[in-house]
C-alpha positions as CSV (number, residue, x, y, z in Angstrom):
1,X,0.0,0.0,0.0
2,X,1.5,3.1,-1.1
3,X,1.7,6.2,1.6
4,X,-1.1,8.1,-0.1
5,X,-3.3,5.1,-0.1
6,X,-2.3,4.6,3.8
7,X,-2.9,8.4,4.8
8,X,-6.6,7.3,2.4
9,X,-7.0,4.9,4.6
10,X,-6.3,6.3,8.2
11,X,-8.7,9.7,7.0
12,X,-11.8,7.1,6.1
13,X,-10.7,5.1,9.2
14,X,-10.5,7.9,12.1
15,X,-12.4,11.0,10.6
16,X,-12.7,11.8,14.6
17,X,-9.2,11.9,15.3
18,X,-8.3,13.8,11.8
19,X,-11.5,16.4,12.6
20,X,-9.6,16.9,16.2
21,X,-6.3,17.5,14.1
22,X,-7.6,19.7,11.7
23,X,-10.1,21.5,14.4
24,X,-7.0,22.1,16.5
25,X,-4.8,23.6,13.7
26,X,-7.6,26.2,12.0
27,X,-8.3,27.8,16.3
28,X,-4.5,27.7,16.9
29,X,-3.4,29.3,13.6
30,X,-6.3,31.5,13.1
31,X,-6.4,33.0,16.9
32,X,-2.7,33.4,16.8
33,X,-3.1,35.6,13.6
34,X,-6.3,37.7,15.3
35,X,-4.0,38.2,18.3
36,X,-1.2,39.5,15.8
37,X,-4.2,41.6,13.8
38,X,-5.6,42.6,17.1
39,X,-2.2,45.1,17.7
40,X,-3.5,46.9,14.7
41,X,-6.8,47.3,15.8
42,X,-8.4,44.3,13.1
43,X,-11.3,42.2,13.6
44,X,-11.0,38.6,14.0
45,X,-12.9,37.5,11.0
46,X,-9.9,39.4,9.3
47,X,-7.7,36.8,10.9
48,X,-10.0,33.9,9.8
49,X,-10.8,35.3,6.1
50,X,-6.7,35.2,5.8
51,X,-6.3,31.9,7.9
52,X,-8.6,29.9,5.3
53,X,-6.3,31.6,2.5
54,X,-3.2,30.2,3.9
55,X,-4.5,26.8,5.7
56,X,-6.1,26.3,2.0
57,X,-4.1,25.5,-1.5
58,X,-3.1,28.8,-2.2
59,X,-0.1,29.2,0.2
60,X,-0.1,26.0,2.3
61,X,-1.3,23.8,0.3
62,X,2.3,24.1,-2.2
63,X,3.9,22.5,0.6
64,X,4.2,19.1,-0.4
65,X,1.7,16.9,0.8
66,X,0.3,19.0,3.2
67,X,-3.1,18.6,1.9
68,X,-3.2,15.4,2.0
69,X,-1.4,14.9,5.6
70,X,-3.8,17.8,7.4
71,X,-6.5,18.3,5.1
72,X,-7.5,15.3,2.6
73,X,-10.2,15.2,0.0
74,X,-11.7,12.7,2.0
75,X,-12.6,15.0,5.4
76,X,-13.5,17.9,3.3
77,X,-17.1,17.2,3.3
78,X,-17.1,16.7,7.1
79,X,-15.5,20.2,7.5
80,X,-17.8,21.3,4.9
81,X,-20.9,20.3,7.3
82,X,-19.5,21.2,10.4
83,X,-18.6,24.9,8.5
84,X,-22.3,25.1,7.9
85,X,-23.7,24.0,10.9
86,X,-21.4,26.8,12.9
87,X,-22.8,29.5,10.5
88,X,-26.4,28.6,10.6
89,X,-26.4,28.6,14.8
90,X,-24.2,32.1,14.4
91,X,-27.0,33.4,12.0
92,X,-29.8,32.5,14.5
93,X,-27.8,34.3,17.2
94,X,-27.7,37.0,15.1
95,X,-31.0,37.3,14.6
96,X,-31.7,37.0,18.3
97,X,-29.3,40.1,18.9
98,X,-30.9,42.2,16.7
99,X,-33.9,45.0,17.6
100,X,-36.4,44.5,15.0
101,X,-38.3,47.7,16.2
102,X,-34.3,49.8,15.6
103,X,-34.2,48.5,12.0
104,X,-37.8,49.9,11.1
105,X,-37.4,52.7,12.5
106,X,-34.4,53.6,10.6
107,X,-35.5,51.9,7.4
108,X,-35.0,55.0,5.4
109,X,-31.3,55.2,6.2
110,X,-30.6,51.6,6.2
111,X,-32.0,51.9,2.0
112,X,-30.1,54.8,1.5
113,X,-26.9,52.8,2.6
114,X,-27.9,49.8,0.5
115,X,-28.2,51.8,-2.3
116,X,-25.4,53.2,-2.3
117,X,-23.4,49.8,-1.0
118,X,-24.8,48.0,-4.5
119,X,-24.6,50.9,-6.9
120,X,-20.7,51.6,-6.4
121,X,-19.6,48.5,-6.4
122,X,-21.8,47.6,-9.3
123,X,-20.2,50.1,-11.4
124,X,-16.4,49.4,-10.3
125,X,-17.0,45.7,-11.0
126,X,-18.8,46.2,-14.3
127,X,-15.8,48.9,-15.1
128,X,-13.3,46.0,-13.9
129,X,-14.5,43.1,-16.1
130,X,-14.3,45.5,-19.5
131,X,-10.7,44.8,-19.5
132,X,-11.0,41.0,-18.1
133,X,-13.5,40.1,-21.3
134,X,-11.0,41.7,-23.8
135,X,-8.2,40.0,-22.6
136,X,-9.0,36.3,-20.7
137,X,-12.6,35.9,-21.9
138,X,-13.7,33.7,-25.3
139,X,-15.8,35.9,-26.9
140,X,-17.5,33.1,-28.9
141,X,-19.1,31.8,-25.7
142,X,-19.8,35.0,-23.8
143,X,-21.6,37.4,-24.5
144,X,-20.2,41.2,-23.6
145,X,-23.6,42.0,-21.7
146,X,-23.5,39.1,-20.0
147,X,-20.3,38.8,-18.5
148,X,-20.2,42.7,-17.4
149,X,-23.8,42.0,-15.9
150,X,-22.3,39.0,-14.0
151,X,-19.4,40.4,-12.5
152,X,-20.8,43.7,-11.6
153,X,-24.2,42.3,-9.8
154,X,-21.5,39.5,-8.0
155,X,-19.5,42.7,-6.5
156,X,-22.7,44.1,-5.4
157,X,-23.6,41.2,-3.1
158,X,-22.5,41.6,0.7
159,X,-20.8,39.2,2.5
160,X,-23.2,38.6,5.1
161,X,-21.8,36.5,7.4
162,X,-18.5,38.5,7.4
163,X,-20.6,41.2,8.1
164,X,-22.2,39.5,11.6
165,X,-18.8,38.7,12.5
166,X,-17.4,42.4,12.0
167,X,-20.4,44.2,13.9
168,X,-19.9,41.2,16.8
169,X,-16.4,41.8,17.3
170,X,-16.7,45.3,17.5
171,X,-19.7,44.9,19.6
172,X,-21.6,47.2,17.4
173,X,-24.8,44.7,17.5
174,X,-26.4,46.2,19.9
175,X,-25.6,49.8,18.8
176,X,-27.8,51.9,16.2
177,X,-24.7,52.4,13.8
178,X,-25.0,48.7,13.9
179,X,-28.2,47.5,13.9
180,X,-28.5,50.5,10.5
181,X,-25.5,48.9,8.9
182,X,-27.1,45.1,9.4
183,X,-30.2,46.0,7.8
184,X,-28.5,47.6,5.0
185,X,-26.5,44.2,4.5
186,X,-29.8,42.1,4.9
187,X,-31.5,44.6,1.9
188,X,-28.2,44.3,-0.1
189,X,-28.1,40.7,0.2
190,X,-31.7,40.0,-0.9
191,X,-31.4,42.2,-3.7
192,X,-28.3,41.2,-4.7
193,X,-29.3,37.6,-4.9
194,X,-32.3,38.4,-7.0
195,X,-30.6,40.2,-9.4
196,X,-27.9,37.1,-9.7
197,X,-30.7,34.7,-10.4
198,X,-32.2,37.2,-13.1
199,X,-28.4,37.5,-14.6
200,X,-28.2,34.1,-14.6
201,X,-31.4,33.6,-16.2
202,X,-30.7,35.9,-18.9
203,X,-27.6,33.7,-19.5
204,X,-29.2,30.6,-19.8
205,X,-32.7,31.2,-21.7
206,X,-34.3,28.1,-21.1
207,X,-33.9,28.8,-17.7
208,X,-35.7,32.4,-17.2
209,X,-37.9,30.7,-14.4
210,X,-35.2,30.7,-12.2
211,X,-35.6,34.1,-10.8
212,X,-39.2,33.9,-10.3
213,X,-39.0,30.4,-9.0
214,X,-36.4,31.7,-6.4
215,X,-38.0,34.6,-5.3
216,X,-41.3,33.3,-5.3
217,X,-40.4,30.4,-2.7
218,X,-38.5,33.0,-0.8
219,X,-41.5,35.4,0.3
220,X,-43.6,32.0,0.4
221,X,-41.4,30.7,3.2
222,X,-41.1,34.2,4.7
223,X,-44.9,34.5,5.4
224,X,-45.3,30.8,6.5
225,X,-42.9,31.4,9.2
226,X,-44.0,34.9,10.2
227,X,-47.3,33.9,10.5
228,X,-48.8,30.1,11.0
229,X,-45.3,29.1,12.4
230,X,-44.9,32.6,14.4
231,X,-48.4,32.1,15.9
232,X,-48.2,28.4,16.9
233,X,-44.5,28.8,18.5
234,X,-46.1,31.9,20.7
235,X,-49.2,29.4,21.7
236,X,-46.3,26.6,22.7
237,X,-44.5,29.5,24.7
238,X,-47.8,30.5,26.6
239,X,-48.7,27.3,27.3
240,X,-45.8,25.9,28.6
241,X,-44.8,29.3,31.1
242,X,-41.5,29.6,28.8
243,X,-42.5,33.2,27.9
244,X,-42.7,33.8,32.0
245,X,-40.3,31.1,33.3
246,X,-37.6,31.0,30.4
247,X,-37.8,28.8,27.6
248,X,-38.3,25.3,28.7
249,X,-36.0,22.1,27.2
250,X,-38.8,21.3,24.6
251,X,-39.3,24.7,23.2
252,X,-35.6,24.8,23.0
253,X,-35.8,21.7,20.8
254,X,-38.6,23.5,18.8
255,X,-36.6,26.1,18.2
256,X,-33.6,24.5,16.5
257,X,-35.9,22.3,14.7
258,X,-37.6,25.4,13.1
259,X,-34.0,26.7,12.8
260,X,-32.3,23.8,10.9
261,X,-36.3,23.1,8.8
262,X,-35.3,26.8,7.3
263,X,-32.2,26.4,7.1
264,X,-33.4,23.1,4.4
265,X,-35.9,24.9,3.0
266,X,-33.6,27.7,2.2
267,X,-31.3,25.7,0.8
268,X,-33.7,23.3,-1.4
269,X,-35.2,26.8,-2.9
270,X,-31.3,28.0,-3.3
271,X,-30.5,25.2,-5.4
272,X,-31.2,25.6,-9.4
273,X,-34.0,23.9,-11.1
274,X,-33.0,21.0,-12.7
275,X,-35.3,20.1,-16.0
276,X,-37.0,16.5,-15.5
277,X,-36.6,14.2,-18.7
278,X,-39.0,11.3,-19.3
């Protein structure tokens, strides 16, 4: 057996002990680097945005059979689920933090900074990618329009997540600066996405119901959980004294059933249509 097909084996074998390895490496290297970041005044999710770049194939991953040693293909996909997990609880959270009452009442300035956050970098990107269809792009398969719609609606989309974890380290979630800037990202983010599917469904004609499809099943979702779901978890709470008393162990299992049913639901609507053949 040859040492790849061992180091195969042991990573199919003990995904446990590997996921320990690899768990122990990413905190270590990444809250070393926010520490160093931290004496310039940086966010840690600057720290882990850089640590995945260097952990990953572009730096470490030269180093010859890193990869395969710390990170093989094989344990990606537990990573990968972990990953998710992590950021759908940290969403929640987020969630929980935030002051619904703040954001409406400073709606107007949280579109205002949307706006603005979409339409710049709309017209960089779109400026950008002029130059990066002349030079790297076949022009038989792309169409100008296309490609500068692409790129510049893709600049336009927020990071979300990195977002959270900015206004959390700075502990500007419970601020108004915050809780402004948040709501901007949520608008940005839900237009941006929309206007991705509609880009993409100008690119591939036979699939124009994408963006319909997509944002249809969006609201749909929205207004089943903010009403008949939003209704019968308040009943649950009233009846079982966890609105007076604190939440009790079953509604805490309700709740992160609810939590990881949208998180599917999201994701099922999220994922393209795929045309059915007899």
């Amino acid at each position: 057996m040859s040492s790849r097909a061992r180091r195969e084996y042991s990573a199919n074998k003990q995904p446990v002990n590997l996921f320990i390895i690899q768990l122990s490496v990413i905190i270590i290297f990444t809250q070393g680097l926010g520490w160093l970041l931290g004496l310039i005044k940086q966010p840690k999710v600057i720290a882990e945005v850089i640590g995945g770049i260097v952990l990953g194939p572009t730096v470490m991953g030269r180093i010859p059979d890193f990869s395969y040693r710390i990170f093989p293909p094989q344990s990606i996909s537990y990573l990968n689920l972990i990953a998710n997990i992590g950021l759908i609880l940290f969403l929640f959270l987020i969630g929980l933090e935030v002051d619904v009452a703040v954001m409406k009442k400073n709606g107007r300035n949280s579109a205002i900074i949307s706006l603005a956050g979409m339409v710049l970098p709309f017209g960089f990107g779109s400026a950008i990618s002029v130059p990066i269809y002349n030079e790297y792009v076949d022009k038989t398969t792309t169409s100008f329009g296309h490609f500068v719609l692409f790129v510049g609606v893709a600049m336009s989309i927020t990071a979300f997540p990195v977002l959270c974890r900015i206004l959390t380290s700075l502990k500007l979630l419970d601020d108004k600066v915050g809780i402004i800037v948040l709501a901007a990202g949520v608008g940005n983010d839900v237009v941006g996405w929309v206007l991705l599917a509609l880009t993409l469904a100008l690119v591939n004609a036979d699939a124009g119901v994408t963006a319909v499809y997509v944002l249809l099943c969006a609201v749909g979702w929205a207004v089943i959980l903010l009403f008949p779901i939003r209704w019968g978890f308040v009943w649950l709470a009233r009846r079982s004294g966890s609105l007076d008393h604190g939440p009790t162990p079953g509604m805490m299992t309700l709740t992160l059933l609810i939590v990881f049913a949208s998180s599917f639901v999201t994701g099922i609507i999220g994922e393209p249509l795929v045309p059915l053949h007899p």
